[in-house]
N, CA, C and O atoms as a MOPAC input file, in Angstrom:
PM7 MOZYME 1SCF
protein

 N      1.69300 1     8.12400 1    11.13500 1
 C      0.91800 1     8.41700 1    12.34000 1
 C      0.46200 1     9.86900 1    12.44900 1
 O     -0.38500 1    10.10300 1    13.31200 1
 N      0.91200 1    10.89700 1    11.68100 1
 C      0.59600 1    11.82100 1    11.52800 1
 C     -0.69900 1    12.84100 1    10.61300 1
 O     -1.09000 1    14.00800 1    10.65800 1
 N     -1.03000 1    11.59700 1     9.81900 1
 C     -2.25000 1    11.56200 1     9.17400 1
 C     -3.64100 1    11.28200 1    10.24900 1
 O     -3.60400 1    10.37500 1    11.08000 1
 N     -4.66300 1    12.05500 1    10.11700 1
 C     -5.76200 1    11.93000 1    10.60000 1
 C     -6.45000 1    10.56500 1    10.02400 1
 O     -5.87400 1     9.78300 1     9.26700 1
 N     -7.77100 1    10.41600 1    10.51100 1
 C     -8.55100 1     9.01900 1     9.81600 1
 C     -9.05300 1    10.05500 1     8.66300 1
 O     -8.78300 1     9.98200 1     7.46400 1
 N     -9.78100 1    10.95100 1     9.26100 1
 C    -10.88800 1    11.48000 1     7.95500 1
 C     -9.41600 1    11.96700 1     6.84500 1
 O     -9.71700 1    11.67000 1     5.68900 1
 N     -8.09900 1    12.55600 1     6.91300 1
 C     -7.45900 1    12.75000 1     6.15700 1
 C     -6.89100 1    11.38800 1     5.43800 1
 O     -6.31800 1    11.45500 1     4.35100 1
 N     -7.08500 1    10.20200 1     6.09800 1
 C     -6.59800 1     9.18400 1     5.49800 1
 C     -7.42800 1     8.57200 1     4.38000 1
 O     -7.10700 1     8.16100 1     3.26500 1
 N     -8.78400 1     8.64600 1     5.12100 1
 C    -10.21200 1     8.05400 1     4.13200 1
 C    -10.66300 1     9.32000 1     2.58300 1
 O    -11.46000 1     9.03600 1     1.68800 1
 N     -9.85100 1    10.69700 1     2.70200 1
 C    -10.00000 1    11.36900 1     1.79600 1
 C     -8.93700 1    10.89400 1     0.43600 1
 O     -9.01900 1    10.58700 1    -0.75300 1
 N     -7.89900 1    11.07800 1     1.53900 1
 C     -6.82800 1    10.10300 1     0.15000 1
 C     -7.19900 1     8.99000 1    -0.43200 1
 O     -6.89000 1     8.80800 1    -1.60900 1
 N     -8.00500 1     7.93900 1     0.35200 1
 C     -8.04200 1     6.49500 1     0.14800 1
 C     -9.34800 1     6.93100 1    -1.23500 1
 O     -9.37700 1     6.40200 1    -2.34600 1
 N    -10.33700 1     8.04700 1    -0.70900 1
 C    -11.29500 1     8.07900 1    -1.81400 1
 C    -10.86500 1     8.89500 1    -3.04300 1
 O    -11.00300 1     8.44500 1    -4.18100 1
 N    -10.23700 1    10.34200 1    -2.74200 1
 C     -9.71200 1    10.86400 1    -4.11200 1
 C     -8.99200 1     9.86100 1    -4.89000 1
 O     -9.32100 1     9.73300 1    -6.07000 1
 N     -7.64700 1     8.80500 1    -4.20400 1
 C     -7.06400 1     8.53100 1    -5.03900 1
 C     -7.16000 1     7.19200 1    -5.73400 1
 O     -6.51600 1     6.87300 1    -6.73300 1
 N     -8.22400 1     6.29100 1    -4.95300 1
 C     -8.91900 1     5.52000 1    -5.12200 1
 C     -8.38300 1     4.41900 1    -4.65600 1
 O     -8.76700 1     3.53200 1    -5.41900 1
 N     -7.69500 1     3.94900 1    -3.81400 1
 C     -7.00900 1     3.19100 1    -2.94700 1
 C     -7.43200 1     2.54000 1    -1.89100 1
 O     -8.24800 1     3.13900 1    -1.19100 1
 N     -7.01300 1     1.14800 1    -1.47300 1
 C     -7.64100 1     0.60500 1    -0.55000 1
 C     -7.26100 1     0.57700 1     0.57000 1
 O     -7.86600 1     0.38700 1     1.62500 1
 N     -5.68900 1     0.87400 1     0.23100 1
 C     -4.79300 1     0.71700 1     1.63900 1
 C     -3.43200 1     1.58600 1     1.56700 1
 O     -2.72400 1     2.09700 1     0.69800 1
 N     -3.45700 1     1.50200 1     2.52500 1
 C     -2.08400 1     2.90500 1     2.82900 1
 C     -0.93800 1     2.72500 1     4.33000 1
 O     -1.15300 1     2.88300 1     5.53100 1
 N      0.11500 1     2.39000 1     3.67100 1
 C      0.99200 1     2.07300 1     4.50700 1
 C      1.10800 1     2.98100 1     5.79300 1
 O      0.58900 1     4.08700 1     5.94100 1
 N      1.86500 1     2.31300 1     6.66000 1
 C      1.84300 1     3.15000 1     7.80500 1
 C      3.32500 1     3.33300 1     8.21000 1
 O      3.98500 1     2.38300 1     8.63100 1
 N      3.77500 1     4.45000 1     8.08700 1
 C      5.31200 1     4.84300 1     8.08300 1
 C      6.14800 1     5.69600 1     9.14400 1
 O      5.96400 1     6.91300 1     9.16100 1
 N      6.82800 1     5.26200 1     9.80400 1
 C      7.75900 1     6.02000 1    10.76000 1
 C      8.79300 1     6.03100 1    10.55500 1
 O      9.36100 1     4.96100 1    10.34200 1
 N      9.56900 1     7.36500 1    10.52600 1
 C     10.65100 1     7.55600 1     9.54800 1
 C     10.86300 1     6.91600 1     8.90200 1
 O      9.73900 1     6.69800 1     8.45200 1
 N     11.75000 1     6.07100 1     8.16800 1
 C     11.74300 1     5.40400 1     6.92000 1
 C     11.57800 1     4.12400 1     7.11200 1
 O     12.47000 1     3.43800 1     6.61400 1
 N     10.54500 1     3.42100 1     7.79500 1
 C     10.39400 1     2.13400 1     8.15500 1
 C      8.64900 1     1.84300 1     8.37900 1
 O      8.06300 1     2.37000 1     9.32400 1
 N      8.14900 1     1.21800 1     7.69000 1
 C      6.84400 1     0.49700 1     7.20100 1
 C      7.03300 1    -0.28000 1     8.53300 1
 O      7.90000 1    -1.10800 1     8.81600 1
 N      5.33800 1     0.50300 1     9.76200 1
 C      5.27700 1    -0.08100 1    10.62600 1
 C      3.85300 1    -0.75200 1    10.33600 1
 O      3.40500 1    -1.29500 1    11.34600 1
 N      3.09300 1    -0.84400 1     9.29700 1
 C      2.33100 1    -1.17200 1     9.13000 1
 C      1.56800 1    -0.91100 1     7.67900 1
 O      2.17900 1    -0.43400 1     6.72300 1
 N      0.12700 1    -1.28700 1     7.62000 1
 C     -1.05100 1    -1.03800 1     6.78200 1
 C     -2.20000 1    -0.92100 1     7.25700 1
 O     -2.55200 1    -1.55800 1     8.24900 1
 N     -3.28500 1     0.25400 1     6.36700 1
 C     -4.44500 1     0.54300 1     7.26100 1
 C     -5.40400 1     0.34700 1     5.68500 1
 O     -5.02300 1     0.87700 1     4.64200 1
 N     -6.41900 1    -0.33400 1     5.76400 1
 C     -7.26200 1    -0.49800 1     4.81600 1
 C     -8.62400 1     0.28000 1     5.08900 1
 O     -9.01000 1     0.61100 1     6.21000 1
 N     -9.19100 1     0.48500 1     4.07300 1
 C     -9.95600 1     1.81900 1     4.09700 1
 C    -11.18800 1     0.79400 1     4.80300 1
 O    -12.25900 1     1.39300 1     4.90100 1
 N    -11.22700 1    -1.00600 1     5.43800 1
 C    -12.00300 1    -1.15300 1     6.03300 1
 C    -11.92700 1    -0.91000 1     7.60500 1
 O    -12.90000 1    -0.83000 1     8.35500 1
 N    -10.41400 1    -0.79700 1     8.00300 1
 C    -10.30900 1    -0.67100 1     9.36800 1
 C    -10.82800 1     0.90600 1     9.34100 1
 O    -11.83600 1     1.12700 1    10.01100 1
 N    -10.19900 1     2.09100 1     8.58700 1
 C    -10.96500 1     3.35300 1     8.59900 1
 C    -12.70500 1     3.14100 1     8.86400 1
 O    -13.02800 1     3.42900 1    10.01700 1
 N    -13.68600 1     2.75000 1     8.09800 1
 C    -14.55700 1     2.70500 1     8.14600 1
 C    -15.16800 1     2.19300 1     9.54700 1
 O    -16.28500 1     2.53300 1     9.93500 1
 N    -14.43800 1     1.46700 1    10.15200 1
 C    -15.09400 1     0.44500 1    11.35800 1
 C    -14.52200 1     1.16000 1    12.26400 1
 O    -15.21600 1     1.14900 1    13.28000 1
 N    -13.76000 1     1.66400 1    12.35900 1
 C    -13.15400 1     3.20900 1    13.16500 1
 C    -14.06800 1     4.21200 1    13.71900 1
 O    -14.10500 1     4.56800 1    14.89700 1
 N    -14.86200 1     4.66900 1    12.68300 1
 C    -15.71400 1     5.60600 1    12.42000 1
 C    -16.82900 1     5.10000 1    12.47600 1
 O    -17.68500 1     5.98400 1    12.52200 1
 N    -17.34700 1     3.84900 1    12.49800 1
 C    -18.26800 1     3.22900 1    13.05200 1
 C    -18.48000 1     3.22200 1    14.72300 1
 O    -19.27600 1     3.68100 1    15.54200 1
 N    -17.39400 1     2.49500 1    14.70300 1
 C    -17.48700 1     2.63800 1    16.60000 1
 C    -17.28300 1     3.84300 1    17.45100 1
 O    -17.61500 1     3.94900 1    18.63100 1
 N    -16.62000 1     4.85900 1    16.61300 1
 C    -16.91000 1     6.35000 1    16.69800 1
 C    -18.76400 1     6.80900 1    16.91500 1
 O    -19.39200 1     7.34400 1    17.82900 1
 N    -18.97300 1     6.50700 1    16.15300 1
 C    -20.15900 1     6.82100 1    15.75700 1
 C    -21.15500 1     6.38300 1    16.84200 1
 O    -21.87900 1     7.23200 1    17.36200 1
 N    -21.20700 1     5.34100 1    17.13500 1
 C    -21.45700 1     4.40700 1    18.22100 1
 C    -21.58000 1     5.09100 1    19.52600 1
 O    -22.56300 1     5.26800 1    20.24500 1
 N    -20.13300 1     5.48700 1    19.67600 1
 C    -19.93700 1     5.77800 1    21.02700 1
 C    -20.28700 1     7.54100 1    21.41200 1
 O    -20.59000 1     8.17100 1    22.42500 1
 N    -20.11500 1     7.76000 1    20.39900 1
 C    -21.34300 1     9.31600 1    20.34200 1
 C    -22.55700 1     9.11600 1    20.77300 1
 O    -22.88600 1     9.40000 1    21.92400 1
 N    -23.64300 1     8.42500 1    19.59500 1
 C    -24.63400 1     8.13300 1    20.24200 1
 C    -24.92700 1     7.80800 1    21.34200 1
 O    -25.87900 1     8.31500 1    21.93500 1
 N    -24.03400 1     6.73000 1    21.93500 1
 C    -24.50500 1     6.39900 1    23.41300 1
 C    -23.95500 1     7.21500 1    24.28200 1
 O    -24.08200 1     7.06500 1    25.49800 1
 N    -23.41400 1     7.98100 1    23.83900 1
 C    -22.93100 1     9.13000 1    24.97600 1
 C    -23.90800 1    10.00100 1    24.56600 1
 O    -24.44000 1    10.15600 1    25.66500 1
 N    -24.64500 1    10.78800 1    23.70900 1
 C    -26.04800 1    11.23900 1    24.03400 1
 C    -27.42500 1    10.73000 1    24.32200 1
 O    -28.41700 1    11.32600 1    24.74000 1
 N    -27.19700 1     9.20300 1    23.92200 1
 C    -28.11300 1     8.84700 1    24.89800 1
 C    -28.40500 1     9.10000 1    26.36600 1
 O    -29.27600 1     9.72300 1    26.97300 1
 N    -27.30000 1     8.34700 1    26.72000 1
 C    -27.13600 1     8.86100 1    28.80200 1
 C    -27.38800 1    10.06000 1    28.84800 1
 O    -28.21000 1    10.40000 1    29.69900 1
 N    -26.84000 1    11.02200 1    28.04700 1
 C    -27.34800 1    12.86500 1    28.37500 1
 C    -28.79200 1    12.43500 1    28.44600 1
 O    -29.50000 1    12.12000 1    29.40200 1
 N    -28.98600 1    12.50500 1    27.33000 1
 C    -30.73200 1    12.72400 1    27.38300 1
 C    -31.48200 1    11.78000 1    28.52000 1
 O    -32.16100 1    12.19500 1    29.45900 1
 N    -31.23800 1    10.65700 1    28.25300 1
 C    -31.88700 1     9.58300 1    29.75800 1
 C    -31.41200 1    10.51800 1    31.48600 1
 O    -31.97300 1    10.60500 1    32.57900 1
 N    -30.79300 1    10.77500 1    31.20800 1
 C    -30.32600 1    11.66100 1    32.73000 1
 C    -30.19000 1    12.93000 1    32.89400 1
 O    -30.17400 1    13.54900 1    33.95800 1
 N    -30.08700 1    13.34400 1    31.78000 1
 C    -30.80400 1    15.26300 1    31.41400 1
 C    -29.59600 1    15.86800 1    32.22100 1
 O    -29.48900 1    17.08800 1    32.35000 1

């Protein structure tokens, strides 16, 4: 949980990996696949835009 997304999606691309466990202290609370990263950062992306949309529509 201490890993960022963009630090997670750098590992996933340097090291060429699809997925990367998700660990709290020594116990596997999960897995994150470099598609949930991507769709992450999609709806990121998303919600930027439409939050400068409304700026600009309402100045």
């Amino acid at each position: 949980p201490k890993t960022s997304v963009e630090e997670a999606m750098e590992i996933m691309t340097e090291l060429r990996f699809r997925h990367l466990p998700v660990i709290t202290g020594n116990t596997l609370c999960g897995i994150v696949s470099i598609g949930d990263l991507v769709n992450y950062r999609i709806h990121q992306s998303e919600m930027e835009a439409s939050a400068l949309k409304e700026y600009i529509a309402t100045g």
